[in-house]
DRENKOLTOR-225430 format. One record per residue: residue number from 1; x, y, z of N, C-alpha, C, O, CB in turn. Coordinates in pm, whole numbers, always signed. Each point is the difference from the previous one (the first is absolute). Glycine has a CB too. Layout:
N
{NUM {X Y Z} {X Y Z} {X Y Z} {X Y Z} {X Y Z}}
...
***
This chain:
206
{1 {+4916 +2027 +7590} {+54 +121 -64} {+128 +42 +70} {+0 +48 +114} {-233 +26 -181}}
{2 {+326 -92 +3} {+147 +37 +25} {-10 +203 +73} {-71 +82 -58} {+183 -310 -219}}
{3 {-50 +256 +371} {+47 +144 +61} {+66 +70 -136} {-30 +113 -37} {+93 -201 +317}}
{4 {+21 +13 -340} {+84 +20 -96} {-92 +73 -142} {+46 +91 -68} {+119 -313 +186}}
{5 {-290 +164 -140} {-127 +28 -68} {-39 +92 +36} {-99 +20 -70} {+45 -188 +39}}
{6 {+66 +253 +106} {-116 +77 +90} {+100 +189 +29} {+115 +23 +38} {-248 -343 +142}}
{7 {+36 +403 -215} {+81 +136 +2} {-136 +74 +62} {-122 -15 -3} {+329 +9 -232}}
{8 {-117 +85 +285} {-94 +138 +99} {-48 +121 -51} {+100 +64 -32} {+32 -116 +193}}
{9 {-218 +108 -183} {-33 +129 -36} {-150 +43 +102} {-70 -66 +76} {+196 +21 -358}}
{10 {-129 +152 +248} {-140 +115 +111} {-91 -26 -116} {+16 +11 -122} {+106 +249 +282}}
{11 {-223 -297 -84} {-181 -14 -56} {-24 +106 -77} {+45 +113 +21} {-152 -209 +180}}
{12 {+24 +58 -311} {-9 +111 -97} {-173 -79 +1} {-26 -118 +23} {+331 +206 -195}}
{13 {-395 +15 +142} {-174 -8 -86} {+27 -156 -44} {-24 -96 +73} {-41 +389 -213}}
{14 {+101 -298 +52} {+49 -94 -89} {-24 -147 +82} {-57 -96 -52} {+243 +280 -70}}
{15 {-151 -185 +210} {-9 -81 +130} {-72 -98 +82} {+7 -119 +33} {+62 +274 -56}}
{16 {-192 +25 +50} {-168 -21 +39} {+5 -112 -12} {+67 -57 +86} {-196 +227 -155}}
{17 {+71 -247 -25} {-80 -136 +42} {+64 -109 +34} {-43 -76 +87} {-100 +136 -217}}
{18 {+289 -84 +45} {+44 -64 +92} {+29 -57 +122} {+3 -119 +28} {-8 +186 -160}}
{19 {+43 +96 +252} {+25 +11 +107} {-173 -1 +76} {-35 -35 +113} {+311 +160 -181}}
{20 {-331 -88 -10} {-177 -12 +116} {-3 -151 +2} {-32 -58 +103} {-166 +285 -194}}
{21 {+244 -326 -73} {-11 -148 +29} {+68 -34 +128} {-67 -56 +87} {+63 +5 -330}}
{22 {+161 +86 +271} {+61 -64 +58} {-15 +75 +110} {+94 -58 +55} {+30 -49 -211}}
{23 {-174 +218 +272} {-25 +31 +147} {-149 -124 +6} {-15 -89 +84} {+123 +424 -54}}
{24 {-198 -303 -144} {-139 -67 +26} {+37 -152 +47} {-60 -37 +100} {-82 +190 -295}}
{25 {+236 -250 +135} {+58 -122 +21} {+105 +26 +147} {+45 -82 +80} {-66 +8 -377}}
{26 {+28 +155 +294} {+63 -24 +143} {-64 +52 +160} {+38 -8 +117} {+163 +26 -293}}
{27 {-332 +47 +95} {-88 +41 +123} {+58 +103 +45} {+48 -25 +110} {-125 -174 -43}}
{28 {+101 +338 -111} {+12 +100 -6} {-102 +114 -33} {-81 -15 -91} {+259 -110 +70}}
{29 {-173 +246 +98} {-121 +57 -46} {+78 +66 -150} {+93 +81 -2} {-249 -23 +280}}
{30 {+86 -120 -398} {+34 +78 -113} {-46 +167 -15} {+51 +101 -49} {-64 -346 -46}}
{31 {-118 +209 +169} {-88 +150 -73} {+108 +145 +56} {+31 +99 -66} {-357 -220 +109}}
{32 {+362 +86 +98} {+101 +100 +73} {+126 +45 -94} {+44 +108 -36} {-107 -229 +270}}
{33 {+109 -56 -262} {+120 +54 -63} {+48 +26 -115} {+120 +14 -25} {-99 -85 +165}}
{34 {-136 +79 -236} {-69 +32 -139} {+88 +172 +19} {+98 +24 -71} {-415 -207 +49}}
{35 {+265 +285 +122} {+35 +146 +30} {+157 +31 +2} {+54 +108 -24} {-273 -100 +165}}
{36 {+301 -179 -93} {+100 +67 +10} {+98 -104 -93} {+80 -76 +57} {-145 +216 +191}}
{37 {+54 -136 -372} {+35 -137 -97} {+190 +122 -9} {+108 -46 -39} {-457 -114 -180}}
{38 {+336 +248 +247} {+133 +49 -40} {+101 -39 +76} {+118 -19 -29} {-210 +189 -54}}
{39 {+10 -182 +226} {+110 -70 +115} {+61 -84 -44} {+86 -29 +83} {-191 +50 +79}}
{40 {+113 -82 -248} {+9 -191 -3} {+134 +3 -94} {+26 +85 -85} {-332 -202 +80}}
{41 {+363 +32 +32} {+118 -86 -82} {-30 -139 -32} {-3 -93 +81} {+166 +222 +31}}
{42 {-181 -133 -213} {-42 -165 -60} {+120 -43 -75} {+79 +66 -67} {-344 -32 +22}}
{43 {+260 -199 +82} {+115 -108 -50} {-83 -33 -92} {-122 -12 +11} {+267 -84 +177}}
{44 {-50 +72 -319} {-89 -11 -137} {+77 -92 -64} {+118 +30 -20} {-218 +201 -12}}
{45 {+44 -375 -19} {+122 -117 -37} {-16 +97 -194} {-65 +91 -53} {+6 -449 +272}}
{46 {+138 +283 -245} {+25 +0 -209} {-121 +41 -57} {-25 +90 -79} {+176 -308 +42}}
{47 {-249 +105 +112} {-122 -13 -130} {-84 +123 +70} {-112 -44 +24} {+84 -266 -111}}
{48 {+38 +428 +124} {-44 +117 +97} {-98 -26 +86} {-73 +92 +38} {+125 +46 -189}}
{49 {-71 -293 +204} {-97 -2 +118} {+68 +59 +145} {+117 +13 +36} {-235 -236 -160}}
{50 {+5 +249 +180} {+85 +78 +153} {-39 -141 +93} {-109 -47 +33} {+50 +388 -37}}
{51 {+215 -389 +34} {-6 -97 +106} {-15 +36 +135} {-32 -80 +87} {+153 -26 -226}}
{52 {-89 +284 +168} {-13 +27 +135} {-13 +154 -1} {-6 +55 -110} {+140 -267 +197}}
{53 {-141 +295 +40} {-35 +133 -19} {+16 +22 +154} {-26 -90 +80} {-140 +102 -312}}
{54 {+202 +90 +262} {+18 +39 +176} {+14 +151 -16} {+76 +51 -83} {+70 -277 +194}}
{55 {-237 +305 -12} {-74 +164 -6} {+180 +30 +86} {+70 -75 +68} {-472 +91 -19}}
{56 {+418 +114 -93} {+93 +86 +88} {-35 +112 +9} {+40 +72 -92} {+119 -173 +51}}
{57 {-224 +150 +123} {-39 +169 +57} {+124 +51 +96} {+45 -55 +101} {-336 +9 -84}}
{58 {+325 +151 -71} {+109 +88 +49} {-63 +129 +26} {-40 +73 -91} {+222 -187 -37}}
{59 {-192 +145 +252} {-15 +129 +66} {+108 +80 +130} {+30 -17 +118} {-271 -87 -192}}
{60 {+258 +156 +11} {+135 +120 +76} {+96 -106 -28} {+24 -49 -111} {-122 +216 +346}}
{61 {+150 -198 -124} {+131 -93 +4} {+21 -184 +31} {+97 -69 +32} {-43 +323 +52}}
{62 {-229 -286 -120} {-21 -111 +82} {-97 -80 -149} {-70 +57 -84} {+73 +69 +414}}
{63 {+24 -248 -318} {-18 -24 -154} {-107 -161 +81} {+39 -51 +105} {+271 +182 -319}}
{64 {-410 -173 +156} {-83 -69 +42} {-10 -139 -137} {-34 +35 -114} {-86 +208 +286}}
{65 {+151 -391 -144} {-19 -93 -65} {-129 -71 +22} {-14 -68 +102} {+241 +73 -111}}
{66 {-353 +9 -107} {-146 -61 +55} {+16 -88 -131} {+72 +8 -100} {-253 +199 +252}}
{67 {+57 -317 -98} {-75 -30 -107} {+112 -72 -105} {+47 +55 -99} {-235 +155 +148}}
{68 {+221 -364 +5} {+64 -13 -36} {-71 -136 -96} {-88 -67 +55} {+255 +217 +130}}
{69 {-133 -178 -300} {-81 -144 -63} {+88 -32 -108} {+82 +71 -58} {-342 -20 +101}}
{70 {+222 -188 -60} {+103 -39 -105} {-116 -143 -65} {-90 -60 +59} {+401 +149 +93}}
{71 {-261 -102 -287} {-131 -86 -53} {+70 -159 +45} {-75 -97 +7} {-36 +281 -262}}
{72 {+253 -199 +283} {+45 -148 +4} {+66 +48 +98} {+82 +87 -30} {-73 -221 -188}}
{73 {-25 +83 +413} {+37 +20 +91} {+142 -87 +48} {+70 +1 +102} {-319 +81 -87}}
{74 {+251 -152 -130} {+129 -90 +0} {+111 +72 -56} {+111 -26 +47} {-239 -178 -73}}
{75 {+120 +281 -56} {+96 +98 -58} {+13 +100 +75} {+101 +68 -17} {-143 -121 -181}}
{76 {-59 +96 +307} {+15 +129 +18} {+115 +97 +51} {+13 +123 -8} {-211 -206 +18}}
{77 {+304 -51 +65} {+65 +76 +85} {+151 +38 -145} {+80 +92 +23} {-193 -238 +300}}
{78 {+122 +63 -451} {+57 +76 -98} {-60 +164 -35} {+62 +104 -25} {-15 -359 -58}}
{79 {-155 +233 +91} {-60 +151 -27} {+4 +56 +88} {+27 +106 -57} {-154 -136 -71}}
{80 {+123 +64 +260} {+38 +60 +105} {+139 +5 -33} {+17 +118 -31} {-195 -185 +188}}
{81 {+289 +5 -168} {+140 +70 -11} {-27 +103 -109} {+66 +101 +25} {+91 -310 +41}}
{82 {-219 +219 -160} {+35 +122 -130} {-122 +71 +64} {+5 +122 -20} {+102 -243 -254}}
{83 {-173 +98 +318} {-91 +153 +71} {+79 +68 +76} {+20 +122 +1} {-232 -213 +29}}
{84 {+270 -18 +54} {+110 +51 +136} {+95 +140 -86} {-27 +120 -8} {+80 -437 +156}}
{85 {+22 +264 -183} {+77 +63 -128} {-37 +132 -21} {+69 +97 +32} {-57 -301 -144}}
{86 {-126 +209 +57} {-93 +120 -68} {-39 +84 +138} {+0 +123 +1} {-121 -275 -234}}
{87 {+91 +77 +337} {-42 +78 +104} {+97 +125 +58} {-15 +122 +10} {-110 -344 +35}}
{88 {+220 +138 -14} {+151 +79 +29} {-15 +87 -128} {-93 +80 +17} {+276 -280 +112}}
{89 {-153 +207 -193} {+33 +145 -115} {-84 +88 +33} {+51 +106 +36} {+11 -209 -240}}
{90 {-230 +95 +205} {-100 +32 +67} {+36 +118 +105} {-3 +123 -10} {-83 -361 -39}}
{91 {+120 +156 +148} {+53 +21 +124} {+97 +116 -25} {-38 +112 +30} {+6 -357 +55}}
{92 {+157 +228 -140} {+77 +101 +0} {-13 +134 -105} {+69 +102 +1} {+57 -297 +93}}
{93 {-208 +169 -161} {-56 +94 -112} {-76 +98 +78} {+0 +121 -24} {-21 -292 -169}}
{94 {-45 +112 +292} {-103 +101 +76} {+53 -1 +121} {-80 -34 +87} {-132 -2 -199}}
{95 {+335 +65 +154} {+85 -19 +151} {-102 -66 +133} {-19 +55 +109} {+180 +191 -185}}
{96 {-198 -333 +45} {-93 -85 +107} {+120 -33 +99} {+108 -49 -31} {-317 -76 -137}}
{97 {+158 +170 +315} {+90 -74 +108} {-42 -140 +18} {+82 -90 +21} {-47 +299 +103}}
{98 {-194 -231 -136} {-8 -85 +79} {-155 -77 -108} {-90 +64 -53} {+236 +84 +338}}
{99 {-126 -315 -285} {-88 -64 -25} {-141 -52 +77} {+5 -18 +121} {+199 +1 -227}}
{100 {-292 +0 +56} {-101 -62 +65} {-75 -114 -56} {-11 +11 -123} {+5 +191 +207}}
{101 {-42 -296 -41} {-89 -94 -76} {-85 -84 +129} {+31 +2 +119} {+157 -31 -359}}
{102 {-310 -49 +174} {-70 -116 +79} {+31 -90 -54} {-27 -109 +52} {-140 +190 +18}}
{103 {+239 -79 -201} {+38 -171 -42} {+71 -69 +118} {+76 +55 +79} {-29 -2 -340}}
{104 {-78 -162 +260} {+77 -96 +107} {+136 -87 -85} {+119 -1 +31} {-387 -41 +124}}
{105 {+218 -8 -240} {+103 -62 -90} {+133 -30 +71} {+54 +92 +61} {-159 +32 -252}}
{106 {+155 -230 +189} {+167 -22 +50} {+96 +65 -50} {+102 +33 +61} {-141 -223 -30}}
{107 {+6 +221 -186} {+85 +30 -76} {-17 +182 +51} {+69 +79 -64} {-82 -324 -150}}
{108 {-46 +282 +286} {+9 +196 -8} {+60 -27 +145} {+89 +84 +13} {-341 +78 -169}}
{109 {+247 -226 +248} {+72 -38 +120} {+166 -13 -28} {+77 +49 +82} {-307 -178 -1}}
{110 {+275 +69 -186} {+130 -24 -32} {+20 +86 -46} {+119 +25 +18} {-99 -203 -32}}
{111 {-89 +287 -73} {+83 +136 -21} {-17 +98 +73} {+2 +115 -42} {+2 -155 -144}}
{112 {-35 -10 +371} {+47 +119 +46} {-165 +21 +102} {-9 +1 +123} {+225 +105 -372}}
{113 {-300 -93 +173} {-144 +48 +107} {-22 -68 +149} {+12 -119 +28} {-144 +140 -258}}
{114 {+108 +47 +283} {-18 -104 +168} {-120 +70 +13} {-31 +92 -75} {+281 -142 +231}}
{115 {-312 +14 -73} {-134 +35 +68} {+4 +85 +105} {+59 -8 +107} {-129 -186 -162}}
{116 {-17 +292 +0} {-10 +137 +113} {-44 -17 +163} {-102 -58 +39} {+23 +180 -263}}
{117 {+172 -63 +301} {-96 -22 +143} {-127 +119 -36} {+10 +87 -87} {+225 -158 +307}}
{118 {-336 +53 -142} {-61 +149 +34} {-28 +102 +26} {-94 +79 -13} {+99 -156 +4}}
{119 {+179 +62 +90} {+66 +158 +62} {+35 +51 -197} {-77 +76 -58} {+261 -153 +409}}
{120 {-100 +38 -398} {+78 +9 -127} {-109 +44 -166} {+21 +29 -118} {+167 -250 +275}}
{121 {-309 +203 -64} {-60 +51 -168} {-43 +155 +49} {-105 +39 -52} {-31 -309 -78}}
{122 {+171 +322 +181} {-11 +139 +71} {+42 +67 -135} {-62 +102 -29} {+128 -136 +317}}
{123 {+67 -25 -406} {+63 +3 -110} {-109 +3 -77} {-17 +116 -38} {+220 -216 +91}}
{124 {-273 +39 -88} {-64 -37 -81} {-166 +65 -53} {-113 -9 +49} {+291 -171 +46}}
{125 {-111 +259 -240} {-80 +86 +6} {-150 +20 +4} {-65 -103 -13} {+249 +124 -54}}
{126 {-267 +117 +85} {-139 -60 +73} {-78 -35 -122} {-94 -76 +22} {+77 +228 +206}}
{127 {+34 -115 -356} {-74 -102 -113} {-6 -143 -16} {-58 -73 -80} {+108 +238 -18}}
{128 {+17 -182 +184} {-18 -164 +18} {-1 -63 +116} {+11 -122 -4} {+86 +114 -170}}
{129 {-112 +83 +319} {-53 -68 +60} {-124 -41 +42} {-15 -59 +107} {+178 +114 -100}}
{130 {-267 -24 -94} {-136 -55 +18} {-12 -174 -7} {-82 -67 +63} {+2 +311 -176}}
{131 {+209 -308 -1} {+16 -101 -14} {+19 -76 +90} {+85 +39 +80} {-47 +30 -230}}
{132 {-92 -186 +175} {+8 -114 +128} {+91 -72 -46} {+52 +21 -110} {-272 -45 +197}}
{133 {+253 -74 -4} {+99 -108 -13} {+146 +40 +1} {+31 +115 -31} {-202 -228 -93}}
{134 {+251 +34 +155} {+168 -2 +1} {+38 +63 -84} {-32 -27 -115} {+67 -152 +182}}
{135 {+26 +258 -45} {+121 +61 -40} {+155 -37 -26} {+62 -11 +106} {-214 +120 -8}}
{136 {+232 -131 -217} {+113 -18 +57} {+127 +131 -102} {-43 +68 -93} {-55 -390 +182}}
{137 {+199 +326 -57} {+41 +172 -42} {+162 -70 -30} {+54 -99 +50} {-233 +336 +151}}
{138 {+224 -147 -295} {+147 +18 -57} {+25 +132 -15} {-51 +71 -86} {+54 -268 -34}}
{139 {+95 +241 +224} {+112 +96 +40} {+82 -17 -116} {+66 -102 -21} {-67 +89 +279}}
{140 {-5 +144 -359} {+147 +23 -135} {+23 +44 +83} {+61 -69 +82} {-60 +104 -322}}
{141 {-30 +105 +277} {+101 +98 +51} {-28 +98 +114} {-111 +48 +18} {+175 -67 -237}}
{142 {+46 +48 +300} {-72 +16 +139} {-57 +137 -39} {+44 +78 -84} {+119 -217 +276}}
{143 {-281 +152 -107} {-31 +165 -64} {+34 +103 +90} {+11 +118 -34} {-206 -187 -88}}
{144 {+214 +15 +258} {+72 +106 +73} {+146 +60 -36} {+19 +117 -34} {-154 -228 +196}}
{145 {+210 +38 -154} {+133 +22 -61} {+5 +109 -86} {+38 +115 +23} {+1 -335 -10}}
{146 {-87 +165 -125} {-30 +76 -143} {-77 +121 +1} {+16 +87 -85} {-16 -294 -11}}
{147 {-97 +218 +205} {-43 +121 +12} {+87 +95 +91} {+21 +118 -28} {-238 -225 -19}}
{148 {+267 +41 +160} {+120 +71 +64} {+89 +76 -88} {+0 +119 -30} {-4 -290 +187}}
{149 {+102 +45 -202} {+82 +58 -132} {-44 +107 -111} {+80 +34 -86} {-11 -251 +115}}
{150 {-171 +257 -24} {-74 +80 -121} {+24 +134 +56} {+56 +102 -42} {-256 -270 -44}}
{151 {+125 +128 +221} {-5 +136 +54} {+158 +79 +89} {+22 +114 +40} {-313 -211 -18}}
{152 {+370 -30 -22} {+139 +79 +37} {+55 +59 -144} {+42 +115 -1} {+30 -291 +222}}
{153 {-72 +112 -323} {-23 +65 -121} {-55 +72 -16} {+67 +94 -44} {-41 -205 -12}}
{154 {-123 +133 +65} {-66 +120 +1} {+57 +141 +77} {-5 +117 -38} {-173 -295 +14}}
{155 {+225 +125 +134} {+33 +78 +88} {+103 +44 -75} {-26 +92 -77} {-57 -182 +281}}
{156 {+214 +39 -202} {+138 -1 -59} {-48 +130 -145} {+74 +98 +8} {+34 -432 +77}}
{157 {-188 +341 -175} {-61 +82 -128} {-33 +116 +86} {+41 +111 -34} {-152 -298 -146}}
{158 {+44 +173 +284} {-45 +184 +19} {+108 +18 +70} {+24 +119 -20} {-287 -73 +44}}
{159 {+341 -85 +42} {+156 +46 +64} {+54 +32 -93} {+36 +118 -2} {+7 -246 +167}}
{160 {-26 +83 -226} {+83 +24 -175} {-47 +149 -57} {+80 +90 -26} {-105 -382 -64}}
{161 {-127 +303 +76} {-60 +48 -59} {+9 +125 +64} {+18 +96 -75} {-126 -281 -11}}
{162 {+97 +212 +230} {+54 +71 +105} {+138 +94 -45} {+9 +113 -50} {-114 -317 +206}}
{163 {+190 +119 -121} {+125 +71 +19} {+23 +39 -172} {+57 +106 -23} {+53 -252 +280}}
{164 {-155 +55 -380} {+21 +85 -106} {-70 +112 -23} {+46 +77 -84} {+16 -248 +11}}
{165 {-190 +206 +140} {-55 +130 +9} {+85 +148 +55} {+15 +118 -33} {-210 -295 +65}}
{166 {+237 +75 +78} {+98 +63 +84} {+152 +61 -68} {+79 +87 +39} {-204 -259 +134}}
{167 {+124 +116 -245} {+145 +51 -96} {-43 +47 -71} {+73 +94 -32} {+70 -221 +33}}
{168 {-262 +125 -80} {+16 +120 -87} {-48 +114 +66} {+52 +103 -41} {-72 -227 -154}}
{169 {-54 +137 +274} {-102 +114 +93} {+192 +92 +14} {+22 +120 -21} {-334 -309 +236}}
{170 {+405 +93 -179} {+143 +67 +82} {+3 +91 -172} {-8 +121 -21} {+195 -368 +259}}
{171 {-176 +150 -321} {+101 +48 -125} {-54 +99 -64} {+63 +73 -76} {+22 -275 +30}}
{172 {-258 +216 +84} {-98 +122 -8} {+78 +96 +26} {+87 +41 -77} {-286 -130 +144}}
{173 {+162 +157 +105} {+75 +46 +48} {+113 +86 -44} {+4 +120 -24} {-101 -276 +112}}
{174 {+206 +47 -93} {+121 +63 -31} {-4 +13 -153} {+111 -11 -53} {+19 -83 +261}}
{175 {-222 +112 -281} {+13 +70 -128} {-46 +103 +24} {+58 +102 -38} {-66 -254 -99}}
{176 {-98 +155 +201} {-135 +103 +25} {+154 +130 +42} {+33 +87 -80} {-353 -284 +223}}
{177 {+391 +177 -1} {+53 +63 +71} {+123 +28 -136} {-11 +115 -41} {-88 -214 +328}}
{178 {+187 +36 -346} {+59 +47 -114} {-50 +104 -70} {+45 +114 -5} {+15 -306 -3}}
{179 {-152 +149 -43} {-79 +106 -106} {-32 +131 +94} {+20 +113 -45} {-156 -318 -120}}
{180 {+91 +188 +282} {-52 +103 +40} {+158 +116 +7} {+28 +99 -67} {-280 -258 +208}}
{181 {+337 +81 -12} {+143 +104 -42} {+56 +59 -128} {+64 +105 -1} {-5 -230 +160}}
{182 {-86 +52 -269} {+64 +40 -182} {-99 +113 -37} {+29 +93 -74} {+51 -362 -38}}
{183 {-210 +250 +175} {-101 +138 -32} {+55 +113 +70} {+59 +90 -60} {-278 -215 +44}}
{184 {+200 +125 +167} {+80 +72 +85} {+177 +84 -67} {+71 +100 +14} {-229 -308 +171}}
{185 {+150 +110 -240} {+163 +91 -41} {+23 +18 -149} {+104 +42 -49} {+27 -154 +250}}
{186 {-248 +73 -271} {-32 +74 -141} {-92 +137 +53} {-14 +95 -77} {+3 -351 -98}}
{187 {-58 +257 +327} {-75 +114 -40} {+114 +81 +93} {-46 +111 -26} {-252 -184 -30}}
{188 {+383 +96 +123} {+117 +82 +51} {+107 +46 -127} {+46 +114 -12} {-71 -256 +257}}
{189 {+51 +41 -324} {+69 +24 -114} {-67 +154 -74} {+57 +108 -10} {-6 -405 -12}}
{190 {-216 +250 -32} {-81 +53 -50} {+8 +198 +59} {+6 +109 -56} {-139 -409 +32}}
{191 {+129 +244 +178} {+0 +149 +62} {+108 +78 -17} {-4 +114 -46} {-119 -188 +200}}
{192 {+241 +5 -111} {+140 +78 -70} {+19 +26 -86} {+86 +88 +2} {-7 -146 +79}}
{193 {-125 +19 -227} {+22 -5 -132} {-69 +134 -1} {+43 +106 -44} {-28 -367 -44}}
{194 {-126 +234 +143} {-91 +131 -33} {+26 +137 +143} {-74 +96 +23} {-152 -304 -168}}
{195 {+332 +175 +204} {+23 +126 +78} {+142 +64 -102} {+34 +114 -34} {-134 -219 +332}}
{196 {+139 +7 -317} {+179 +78 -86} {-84 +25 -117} {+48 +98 -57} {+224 -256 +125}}
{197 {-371 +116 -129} {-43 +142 -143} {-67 +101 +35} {-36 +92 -73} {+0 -230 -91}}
{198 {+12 +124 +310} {-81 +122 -23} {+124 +131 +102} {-4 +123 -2} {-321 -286 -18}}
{199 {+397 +93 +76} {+104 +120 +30} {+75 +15 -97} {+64 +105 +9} {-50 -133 +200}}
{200 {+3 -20 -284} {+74 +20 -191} {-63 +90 -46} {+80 +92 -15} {-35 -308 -68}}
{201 {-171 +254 +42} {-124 +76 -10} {+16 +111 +119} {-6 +116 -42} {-149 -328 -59}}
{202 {+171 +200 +219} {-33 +167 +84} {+157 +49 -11} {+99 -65 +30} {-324 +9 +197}}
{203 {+219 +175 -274} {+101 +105 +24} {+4 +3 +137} {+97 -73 +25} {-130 +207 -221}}
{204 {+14 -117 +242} {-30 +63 +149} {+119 -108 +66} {+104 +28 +59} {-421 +59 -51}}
{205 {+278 -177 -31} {+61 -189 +45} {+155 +80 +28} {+33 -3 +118} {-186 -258 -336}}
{206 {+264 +340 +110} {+109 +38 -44} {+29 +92 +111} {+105 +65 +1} {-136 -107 -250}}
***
């Protein structure tokens, strides 16, 4: 089966038995991953059989590749490039810094995964470390940096946010203090107006 044959889309119901055929043939626990059939991205040739399927769980910023099977292991690594593909969009759709998987495969080594020391899964979030075995991880994007940068951004907005408070609080002020003098000298006006009618009015005034 030609790569060229073969297109990517996310597991739908529709699926089910297919995909329980193909984890059950590859010695996978199906019944587990029956719960999470939404995870999945399946490679699907013309005639709509699923030649392959690989789980992606994304939590916070850290995106997890399980459960990986394919029905013709000779093709697989064509279907791994258009999962690959799909994964990345994945990835940046849900700002994932950072990848995880137990596949060993050569082909997830060449795009990048190396194998975790034991200091380094300290990263790695605690829903999945109950899981045994190797680890290996792909760095998109550094998350320190980006969180740095956020928060000098951040910073930079309430400084902003600051001193534009700060200008109008001034421009307050000096209206407040305007208005208050124009009252002040409408009510002096007011008093004179009303002292010259009323000595207009007293004889006496003469």
């Amino acid at each position: 089966m030609s790569p060229s044959r073969l297109r990517v889309r996310r597991a739908t119901t529709d699926d089910f038995q297919s995909l329980m055929t193909l984890w059950n043939s590859t010695g996978l626990q199906a019944d587990e991953l029956e719960r999470r059939l939404t995870e999945f991205q399946v490679v699907e040739s013309d005639d709509g059989q699923i030649a392959g399927a690989i789980g992606v769980q994304v939590i916070r910023r850290h995106a997890l590749l399980h459960s990986e099977a394919y029905a013709d292991y000779s093709m697989a690594d064509g279907a791994r490039q258009l999962l690959w593909e799909r994964i990345q969009l994945i990835a940046s759709h849900h700002g994932v810094f950072r990848l995880w998987t137990q596949e060993n495969s050569p082909f997830w080594s060449g795009c990048g995964f190396r194998i975790v020391i034991t200091e380094s899964l300290v990263q790695l979030p605690e829903e999945w470390k109950r899981r045994e075995g190797k680890w290996y991880s792909l760095q998109l994007k550094n998350e320190e940096v980006i969180t740095a940068a956020l928060e000098k951004q951040l910073a930079g907005f309430k400084d902003s946010g600051k001193q534009q408070a700060e200008r109008v609080s001034e421009k307050a002020r000096t209206i407040n203090t305007i208005v208050t003098v124009v009252c002040f000298g409408i009510f002096f006006i007011c008093i004179a107006i009303l002292i010259y009618l009323l000595m207009r009015r007293n004889p006496f005034s003469r």
